[in-house]
N, CA, C and O of each residue as an XYZ file, in Angstrom:
476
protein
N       8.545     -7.925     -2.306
C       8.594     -6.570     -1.806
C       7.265     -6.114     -1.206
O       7.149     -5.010     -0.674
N       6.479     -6.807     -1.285
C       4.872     -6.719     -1.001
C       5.525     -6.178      0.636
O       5.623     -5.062      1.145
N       5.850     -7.425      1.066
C       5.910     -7.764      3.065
C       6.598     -6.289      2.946
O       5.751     -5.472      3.309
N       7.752     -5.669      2.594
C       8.053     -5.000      2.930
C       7.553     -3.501      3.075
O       7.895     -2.730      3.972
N       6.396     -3.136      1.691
C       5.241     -2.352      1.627
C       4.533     -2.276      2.573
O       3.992     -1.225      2.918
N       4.402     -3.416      3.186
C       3.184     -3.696      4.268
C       4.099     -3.731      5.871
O       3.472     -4.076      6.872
N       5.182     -3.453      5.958
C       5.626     -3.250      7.000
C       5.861     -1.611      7.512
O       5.870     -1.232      8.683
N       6.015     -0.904      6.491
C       6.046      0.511      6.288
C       4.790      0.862      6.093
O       4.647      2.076      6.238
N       3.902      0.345      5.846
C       2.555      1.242      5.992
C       1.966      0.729      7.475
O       1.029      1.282      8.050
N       2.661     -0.379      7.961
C       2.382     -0.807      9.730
C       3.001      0.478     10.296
O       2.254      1.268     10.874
N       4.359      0.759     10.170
C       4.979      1.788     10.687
C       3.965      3.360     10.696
O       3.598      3.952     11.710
N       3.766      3.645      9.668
C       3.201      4.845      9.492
C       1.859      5.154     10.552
O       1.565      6.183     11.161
N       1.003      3.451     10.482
C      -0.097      3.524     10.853
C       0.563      3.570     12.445
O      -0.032      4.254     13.278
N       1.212      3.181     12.653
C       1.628      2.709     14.473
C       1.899      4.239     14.778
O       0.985      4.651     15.493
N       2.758      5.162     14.516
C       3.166      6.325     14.248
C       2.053      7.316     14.267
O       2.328      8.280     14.982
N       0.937      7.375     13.729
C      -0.277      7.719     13.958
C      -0.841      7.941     14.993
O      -0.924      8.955     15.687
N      -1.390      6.560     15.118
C      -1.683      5.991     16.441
C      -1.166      6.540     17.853
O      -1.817      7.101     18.734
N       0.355      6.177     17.806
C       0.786      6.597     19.091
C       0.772      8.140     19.171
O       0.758      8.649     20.291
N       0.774      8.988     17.983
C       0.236     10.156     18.660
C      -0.511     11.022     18.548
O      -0.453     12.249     18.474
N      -1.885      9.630     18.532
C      -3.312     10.433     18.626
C      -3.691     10.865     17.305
O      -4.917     10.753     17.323
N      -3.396     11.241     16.310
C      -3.392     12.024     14.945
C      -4.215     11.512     14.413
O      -5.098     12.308     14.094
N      -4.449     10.253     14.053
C      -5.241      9.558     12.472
C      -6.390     10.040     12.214
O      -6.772      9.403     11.232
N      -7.420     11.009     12.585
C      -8.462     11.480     12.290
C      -9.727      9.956     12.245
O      -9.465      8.834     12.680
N     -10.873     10.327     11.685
C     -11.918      9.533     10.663
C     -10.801      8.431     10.621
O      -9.578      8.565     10.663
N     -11.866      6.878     10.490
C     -11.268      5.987      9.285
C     -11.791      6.551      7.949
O     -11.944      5.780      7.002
N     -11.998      7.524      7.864
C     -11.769      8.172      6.402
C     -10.474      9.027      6.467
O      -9.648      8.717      5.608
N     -10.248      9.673      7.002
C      -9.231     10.797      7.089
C      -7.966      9.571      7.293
O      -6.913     10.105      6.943
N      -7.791      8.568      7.600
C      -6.366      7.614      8.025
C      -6.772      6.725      6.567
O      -5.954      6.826      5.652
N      -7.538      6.189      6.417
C      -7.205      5.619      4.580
C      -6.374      6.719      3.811
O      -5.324      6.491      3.209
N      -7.071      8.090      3.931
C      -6.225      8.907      3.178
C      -5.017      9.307      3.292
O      -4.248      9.503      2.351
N      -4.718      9.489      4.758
C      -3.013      9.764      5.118
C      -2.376      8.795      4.663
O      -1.258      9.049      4.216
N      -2.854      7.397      4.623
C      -2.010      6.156      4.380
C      -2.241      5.716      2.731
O      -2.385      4.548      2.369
N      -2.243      6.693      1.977
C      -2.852      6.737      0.735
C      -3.355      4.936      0.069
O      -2.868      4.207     -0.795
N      -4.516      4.809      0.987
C      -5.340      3.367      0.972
C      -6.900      3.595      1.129
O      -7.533      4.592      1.475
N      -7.359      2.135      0.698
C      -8.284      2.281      1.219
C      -9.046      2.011      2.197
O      -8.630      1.038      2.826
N     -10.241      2.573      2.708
C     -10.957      2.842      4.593
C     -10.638      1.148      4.730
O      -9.996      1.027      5.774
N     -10.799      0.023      4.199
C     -10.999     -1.080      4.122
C      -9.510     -1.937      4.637
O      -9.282     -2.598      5.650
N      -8.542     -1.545      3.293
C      -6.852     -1.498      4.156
C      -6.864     -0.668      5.213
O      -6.239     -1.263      6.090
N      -7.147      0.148      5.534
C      -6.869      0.560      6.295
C      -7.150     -0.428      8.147
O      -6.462     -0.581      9.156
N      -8.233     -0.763      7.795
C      -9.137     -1.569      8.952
C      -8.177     -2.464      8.970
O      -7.544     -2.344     10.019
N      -7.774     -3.298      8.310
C      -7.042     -4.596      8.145
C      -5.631     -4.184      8.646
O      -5.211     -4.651      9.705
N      -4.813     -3.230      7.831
C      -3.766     -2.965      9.041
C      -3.844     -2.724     10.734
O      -2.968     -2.753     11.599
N      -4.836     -2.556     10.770
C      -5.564     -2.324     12.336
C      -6.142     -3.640     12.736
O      -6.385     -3.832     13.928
N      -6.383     -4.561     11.852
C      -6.476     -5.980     12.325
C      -4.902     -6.165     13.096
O      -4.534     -6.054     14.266
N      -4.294     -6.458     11.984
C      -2.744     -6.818     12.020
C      -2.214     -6.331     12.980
O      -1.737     -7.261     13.629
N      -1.960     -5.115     13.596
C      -1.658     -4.432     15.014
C      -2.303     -5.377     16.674
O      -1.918     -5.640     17.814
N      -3.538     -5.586     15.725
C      -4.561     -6.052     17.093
C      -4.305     -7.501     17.173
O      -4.662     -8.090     18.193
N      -3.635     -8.248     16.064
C      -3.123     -9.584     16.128
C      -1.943     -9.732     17.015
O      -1.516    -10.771     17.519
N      -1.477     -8.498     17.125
C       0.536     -8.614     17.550
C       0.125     -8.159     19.474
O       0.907     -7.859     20.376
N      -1.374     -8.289     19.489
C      -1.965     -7.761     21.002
C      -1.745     -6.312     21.406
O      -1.268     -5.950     22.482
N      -2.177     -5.473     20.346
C      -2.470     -3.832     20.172
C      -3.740     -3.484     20.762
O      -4.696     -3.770     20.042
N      -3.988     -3.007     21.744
C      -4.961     -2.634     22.168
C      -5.194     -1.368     21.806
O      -4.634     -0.400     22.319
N      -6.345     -1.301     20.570
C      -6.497     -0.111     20.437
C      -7.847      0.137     19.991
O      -8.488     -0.742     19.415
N      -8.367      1.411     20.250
C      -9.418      2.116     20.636
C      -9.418      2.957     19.733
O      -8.471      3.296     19.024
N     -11.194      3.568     19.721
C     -10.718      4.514     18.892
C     -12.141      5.582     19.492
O     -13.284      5.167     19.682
N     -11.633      7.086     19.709
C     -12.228      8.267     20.656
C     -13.258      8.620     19.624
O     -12.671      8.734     18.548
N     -14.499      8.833     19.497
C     -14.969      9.535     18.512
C     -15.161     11.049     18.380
O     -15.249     11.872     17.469
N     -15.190     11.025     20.003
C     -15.049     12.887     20.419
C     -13.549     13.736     20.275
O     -13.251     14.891     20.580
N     -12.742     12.600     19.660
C     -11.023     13.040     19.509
C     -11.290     12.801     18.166
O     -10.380     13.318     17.520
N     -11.953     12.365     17.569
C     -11.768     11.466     16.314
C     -10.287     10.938     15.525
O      -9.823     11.167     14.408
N      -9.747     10.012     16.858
C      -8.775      9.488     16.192
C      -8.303      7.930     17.058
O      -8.904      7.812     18.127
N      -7.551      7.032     16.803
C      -7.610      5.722     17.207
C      -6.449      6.238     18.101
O      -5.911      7.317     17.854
N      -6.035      5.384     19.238
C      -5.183      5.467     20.138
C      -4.967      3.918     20.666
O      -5.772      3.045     20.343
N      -3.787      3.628     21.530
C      -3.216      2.804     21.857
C      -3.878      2.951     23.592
O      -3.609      3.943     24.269
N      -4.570      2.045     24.013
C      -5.352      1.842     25.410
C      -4.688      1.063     26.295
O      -5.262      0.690     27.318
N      -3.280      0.678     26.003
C      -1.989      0.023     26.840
C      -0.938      0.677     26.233
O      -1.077      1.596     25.425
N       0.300      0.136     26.676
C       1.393      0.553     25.996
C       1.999     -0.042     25.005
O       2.364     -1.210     25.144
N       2.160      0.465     24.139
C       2.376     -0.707     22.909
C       3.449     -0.008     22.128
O       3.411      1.199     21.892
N       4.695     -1.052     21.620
C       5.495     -0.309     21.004
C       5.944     -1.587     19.697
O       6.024     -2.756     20.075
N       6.066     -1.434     19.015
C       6.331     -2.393     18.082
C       8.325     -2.157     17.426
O       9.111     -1.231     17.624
N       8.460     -3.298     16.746
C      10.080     -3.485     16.356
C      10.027     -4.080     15.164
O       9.342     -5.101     15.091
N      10.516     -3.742     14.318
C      10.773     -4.825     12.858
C      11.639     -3.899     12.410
O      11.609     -2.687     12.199
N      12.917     -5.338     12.259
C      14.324     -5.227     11.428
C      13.760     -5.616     10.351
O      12.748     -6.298     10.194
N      14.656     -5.021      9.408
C      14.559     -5.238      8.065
C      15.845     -5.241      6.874
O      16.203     -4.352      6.101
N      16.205     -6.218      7.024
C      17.804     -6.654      5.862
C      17.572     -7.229      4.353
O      17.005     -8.296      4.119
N      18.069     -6.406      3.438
C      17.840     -6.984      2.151
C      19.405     -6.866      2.062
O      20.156     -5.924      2.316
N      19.660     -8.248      1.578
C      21.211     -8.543      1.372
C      20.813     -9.262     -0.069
O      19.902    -10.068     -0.258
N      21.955     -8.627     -1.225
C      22.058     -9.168     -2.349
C      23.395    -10.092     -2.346
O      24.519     -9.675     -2.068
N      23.055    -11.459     -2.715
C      24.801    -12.277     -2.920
C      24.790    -12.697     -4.573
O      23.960    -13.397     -5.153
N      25.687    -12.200     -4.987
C      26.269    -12.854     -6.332
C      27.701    -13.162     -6.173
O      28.576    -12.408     -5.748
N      27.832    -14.609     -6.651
C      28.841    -15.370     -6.692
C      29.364    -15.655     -5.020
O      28.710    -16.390     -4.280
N      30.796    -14.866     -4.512
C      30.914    -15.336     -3.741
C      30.860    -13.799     -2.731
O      31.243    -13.670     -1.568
N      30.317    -12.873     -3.544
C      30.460    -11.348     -2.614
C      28.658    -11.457     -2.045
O      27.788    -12.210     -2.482
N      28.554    -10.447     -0.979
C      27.675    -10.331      0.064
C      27.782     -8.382      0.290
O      28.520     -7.683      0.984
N      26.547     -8.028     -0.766
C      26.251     -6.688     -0.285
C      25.049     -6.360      0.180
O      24.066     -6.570     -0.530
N      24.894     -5.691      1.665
C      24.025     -5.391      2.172
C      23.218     -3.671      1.593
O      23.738     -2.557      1.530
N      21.847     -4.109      1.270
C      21.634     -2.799      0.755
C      20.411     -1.757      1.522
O      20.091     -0.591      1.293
N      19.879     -2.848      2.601
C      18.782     -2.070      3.288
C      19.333     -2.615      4.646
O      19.991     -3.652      4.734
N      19.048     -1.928      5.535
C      19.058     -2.394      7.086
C      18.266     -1.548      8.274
O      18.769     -0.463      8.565
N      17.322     -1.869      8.834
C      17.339     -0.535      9.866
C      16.345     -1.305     11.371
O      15.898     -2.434     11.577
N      16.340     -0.433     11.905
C      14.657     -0.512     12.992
C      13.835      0.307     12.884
O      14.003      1.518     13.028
N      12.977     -0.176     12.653
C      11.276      0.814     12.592
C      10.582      1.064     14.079
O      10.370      2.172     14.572
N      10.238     -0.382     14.756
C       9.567      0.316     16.180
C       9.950     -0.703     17.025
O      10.551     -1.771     16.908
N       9.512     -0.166     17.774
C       9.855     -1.449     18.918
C       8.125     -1.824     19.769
O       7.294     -0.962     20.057
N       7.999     -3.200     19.988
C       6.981     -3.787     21.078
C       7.719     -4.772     22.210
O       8.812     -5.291     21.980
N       7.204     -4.909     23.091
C       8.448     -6.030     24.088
C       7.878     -7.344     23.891
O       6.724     -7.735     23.712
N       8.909     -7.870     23.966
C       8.656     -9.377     23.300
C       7.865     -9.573     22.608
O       7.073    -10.493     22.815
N       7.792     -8.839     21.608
C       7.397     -9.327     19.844
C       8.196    -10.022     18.819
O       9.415     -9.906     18.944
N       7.799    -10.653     17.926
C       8.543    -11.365     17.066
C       7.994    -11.040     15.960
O       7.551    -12.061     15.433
N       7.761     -9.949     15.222
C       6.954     -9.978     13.657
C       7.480    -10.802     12.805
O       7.034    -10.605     11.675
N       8.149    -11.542     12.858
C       8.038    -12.890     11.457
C       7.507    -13.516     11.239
O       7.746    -14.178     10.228
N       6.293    -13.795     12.097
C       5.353    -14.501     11.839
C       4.309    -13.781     10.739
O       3.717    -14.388      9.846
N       4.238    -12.554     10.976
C       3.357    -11.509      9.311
C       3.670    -11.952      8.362
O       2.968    -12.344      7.429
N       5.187    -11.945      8.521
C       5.469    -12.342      6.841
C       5.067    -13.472      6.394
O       4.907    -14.544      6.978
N       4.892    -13.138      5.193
C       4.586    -14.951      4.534
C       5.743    -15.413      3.684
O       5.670    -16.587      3.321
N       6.755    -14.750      3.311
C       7.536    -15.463      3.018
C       8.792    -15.828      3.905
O       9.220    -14.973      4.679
N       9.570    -17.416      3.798
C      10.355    -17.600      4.665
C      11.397    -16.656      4.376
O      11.911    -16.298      3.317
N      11.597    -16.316      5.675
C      13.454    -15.931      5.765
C      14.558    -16.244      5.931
O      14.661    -16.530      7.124
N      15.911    -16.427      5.207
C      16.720    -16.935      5.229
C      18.083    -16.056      5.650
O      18.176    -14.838      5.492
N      18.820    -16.666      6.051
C      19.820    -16.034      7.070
C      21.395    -16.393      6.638
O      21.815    -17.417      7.177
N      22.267    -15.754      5.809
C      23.047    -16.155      5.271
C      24.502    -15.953      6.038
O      25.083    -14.884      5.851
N      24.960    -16.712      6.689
C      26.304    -16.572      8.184
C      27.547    -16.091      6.880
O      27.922    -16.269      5.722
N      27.639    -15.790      7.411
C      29.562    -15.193      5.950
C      30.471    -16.230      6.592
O      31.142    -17.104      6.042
N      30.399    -16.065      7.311
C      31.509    -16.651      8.389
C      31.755    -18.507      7.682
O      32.708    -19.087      7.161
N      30.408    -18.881      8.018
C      30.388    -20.375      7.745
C      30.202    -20.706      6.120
O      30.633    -21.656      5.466
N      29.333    -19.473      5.689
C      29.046    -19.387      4.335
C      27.825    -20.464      3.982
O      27.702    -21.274      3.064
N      26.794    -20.046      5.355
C      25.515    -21.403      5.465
C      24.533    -20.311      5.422
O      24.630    -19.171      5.875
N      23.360    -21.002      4.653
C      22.446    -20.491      5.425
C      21.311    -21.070      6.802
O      21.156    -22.216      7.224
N      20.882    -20.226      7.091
C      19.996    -20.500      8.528
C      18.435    -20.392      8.485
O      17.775    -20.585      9.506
């Protein structure tokens, strides 16, 4: 559940970002109730996925210096025995031609109903 912690505090921080808001890297550790330090590092992680971002000191807040939009699905499916209940699903942001599965560190597995395989 870690990856998934850390995909929602990507969201929040991206959300920020795109509109201008985050104050200080003191004032954005605190909105993102973290610390100045996480905080930097989620701002690594953005700048890994090719986030160009800046940050105004006369605005005092970080901004996006291209256009940048990010996407991560997110499915938690529980299977016991031979039933299949889905209990999370959604979209958070979108970037164009991004693939965030590479963040995660754990593999993902893909369970077809149909064939009753996984992928």
């Amino acid at each position: 559940m870690k990856t998934i912690k850390n995909l929602e505090r990507l969201q929040r921080l991206h959300n920020l970002i795109e509109q201008e808001c985050t104050g200080s890297p003191k004032e954005l550790a605190d909105k993102l109730h973290m610390s100045e330090r996480m905080a930097y590092n989620l701002i690594e992680q953005l700048k890994s996925l090719e986030a160009t971002i800046l940050y105004s000191r006369s605005r005092k807040t970080y901004y996006y210096d291209k256009d940048f939009k990010l996407e991560v699905n997110i499915s938690v499916v529980v299977m016991s025995n031979s039933e299949v209940t889905q209990i999370f699903a959604g979209s958070y942001f979108s970037k164009k031609n991004t693939i965030l599965q590479g963040l995660c560190s754990e593999q993902i597995y893909i369970y077809d109903i149909k064939t009753k395989m996984c992928a």
